[in-house]
Backbone atoms as SQL, in Angstrom:
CREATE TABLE atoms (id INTEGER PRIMARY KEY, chain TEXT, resi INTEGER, resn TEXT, atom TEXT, x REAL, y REAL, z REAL);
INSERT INTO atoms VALUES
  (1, 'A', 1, 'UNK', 'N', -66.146, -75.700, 77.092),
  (2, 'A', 1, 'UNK', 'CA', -66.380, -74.742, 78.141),
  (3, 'A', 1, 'UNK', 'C', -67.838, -74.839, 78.612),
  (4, 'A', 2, 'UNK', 'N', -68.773, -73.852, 77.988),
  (5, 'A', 2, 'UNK', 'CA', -70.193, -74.653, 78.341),
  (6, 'A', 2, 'UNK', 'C', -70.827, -73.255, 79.317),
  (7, 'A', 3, 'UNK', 'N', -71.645, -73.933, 79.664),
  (8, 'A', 3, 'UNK', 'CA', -72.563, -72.236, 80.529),
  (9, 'A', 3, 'UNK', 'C', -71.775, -72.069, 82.047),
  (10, 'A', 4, 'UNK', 'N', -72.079, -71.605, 82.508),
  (11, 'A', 4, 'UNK', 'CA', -71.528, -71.210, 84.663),
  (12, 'A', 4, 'UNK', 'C', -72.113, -72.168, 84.675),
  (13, 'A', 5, 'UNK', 'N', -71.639, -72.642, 86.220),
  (14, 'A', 5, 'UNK', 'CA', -72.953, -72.962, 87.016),
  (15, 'A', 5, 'UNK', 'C', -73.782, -72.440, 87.572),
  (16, 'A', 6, 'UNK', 'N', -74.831, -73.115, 87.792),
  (17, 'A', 6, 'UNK', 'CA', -75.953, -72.454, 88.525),
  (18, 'A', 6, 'UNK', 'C', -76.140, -71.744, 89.947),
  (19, 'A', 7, 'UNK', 'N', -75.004, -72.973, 90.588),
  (20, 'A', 7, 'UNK', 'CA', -74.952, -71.738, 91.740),
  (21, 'A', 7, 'UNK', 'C', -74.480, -70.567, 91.605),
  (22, 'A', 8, 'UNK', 'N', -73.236, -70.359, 90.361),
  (23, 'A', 8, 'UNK', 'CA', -72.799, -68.739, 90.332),
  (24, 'A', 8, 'UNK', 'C', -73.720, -68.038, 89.470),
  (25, 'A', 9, 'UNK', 'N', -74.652, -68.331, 88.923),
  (26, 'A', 9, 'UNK', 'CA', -75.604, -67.520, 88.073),
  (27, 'A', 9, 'UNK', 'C', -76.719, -67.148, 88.900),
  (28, 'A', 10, 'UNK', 'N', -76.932, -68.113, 89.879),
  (29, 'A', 10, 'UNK', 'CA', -78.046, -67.408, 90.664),
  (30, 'A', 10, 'UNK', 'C', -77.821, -66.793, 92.222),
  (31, 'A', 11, 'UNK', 'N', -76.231, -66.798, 92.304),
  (32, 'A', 11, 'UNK', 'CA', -75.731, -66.174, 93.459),
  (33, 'A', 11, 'UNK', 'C', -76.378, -64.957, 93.789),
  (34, 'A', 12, 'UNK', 'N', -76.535, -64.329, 94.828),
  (35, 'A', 12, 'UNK', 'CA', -77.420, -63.043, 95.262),
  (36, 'A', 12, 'UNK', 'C', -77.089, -61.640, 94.796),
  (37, 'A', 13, 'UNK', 'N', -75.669, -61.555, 94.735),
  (38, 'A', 13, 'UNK', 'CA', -75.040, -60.298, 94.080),
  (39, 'A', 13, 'UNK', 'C', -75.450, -60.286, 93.082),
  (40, 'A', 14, 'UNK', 'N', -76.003, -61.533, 91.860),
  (41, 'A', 14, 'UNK', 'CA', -76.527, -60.945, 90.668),
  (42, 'A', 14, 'UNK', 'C', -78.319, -60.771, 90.124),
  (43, 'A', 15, 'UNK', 'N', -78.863, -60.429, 91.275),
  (44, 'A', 15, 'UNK', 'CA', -80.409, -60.151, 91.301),
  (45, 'A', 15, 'UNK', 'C', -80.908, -59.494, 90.606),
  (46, 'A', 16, 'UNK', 'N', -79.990, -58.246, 90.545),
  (47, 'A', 16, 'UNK', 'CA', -80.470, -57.228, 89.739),
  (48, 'A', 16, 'UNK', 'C', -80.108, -57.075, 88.301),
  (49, 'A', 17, 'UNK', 'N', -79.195, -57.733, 88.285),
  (50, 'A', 17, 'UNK', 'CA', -79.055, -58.094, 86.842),
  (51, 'A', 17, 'UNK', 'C', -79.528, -59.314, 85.783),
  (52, 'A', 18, 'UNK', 'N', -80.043, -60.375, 86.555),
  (53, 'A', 18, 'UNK', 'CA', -80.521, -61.168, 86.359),
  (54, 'A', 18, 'UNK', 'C', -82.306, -61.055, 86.216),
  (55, 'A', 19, 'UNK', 'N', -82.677, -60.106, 86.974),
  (56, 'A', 19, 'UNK', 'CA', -84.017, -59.307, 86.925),
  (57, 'A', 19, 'UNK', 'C', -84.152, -58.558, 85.653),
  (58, 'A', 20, 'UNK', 'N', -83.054, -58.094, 85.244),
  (59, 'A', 20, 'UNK', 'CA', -83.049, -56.946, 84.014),
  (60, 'A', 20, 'UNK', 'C', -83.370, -58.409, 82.871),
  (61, 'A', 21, 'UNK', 'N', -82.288, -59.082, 82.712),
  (62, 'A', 21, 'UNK', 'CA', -82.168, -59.738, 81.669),
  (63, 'A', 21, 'UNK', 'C', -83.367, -60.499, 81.667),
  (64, 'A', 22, 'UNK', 'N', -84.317, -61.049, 82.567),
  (65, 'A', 22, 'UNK', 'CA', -85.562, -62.111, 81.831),
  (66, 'A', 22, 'UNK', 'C', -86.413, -60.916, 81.493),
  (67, 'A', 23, 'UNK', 'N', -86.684, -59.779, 81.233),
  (68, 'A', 23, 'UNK', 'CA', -87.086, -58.886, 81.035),
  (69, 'A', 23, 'UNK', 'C', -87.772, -59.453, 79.336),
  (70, 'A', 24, 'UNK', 'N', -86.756, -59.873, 78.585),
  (71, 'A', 24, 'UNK', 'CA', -86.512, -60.446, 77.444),
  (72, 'A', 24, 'UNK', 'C', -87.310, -61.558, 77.367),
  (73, 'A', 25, 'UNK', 'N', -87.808, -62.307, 78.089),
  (74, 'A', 25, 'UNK', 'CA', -88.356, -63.617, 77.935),
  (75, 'A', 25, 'UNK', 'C', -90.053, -63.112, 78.204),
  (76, 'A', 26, 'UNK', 'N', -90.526, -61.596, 78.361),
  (77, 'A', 26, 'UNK', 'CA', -91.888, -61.256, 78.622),
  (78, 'A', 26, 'UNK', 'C', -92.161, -61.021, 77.629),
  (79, 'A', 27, 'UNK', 'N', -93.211, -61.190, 76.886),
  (80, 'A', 27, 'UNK', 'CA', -93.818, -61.145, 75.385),
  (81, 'A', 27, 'UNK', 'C', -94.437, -59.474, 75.649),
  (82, 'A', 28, 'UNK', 'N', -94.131, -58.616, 74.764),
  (83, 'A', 28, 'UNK', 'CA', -94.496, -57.470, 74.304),
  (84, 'A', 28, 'UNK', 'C', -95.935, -57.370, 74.881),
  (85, 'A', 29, 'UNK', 'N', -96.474, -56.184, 75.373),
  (86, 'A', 29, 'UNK', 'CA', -97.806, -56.047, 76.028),
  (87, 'A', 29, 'UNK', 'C', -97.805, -56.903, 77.356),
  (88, 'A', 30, 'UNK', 'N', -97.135, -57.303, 77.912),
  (89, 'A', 30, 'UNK', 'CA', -96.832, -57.992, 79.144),
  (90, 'A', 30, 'UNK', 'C', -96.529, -57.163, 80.390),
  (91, 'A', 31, 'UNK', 'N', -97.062, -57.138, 80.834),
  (92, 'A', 31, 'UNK', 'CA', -96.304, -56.833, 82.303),
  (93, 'A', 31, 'UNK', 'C', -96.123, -57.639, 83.441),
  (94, 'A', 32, 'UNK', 'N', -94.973, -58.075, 83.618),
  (95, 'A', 32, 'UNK', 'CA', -94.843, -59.043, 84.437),
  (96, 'A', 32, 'UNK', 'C', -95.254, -59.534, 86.093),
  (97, 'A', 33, 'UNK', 'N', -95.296, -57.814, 86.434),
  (98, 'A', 33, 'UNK', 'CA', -95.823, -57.491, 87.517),
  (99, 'A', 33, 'UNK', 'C', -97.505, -57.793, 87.907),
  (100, 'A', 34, 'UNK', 'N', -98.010, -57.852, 86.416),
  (101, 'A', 34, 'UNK', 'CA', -99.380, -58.110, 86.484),
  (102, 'A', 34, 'UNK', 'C', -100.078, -59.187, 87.263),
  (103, 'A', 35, 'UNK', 'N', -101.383, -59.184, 87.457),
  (104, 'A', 35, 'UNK', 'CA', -102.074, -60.300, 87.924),
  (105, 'A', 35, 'UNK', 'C', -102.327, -61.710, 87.100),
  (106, 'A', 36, 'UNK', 'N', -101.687, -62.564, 87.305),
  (107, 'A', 36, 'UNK', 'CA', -101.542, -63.500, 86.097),
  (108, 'A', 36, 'UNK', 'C', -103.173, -63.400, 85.462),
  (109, 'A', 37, 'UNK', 'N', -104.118, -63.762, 86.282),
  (110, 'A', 37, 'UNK', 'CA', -105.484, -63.701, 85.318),
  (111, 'A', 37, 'UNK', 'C', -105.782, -63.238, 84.222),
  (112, 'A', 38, 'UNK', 'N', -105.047, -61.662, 84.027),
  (113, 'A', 38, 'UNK', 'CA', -105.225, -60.060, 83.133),
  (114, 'A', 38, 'UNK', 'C', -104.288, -61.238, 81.931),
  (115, 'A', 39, 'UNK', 'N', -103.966, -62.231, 81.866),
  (116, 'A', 39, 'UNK', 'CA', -103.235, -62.249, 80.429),
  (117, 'A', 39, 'UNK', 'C', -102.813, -64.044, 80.649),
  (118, 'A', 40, 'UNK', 'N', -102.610, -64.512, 79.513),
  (119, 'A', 40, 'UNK', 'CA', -101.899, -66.081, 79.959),
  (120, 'A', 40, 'UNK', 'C', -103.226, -66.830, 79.079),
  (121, 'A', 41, 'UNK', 'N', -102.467, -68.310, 79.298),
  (122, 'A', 41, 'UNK', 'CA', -103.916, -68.939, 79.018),
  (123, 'A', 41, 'UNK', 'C', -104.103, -69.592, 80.504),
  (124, 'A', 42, 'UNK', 'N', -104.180, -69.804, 81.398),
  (125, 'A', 42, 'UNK', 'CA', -104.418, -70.462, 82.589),
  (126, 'A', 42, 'UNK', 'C', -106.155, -70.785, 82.485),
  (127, 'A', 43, 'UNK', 'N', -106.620, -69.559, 81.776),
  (128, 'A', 43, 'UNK', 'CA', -108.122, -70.770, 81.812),
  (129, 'A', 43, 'UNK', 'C', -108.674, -71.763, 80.789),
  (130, 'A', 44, 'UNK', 'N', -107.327, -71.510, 80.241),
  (131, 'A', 44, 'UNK', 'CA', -107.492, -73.348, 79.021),
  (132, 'A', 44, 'UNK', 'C', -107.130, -74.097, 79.555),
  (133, 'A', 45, 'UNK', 'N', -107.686, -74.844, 78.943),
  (134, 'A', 45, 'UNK', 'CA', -107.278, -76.879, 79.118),
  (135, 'A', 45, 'UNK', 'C', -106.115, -77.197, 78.702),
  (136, 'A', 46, 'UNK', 'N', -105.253, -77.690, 79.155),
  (137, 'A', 46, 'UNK', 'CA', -104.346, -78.474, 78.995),
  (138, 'A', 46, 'UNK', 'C', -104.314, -79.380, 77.793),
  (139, 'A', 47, 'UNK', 'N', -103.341, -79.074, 76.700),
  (140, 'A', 47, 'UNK', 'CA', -103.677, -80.012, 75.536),
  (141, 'A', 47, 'UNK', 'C', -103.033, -81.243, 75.207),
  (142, 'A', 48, 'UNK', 'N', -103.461, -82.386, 75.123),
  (143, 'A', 48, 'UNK', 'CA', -103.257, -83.215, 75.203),
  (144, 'A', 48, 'UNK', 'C', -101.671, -83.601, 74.559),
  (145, 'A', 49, 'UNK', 'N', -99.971, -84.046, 74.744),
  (146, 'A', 49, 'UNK', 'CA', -98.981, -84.349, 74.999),
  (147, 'A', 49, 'UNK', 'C', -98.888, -84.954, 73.304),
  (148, 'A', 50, 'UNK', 'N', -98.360, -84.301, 72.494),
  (149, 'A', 50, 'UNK', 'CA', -97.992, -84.725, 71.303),
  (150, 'A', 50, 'UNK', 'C', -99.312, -84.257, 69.994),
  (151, 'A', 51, 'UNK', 'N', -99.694, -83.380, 70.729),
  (152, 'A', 51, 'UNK', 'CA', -100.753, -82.868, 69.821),
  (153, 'A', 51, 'UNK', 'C', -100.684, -81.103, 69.643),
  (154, 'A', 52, 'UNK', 'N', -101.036, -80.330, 68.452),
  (155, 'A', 52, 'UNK', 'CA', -101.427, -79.169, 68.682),
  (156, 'A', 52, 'UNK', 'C', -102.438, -78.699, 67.928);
């Protein structure tokens, strides 16, 4: 069987429910609405591809 497809998962009738659910993918103290700057790493460097 396997997942939907994508066009029926991101069809328009399900916005609002699909809005609720990544809700889940925001790390605690997050607000998603925020200004990305206020949180993230965006002012680190990029680490080099097979390293941590």
């Amino acid at each position: 069987m396997g997942e939907p497809p994508v066009d029926v998962l991101m069809d328009e009738t399900r916005d609002n429910a699909n809005i609720r659910k990544s809700a889940r993918h925001v790390p605690e103290g997050e607000d998603p609405l925020a200004d990305d700057d206020a949180f993230g790493d965006e002012g680190q460097p990029d680490r080099p591809m097979g390293r941590s």
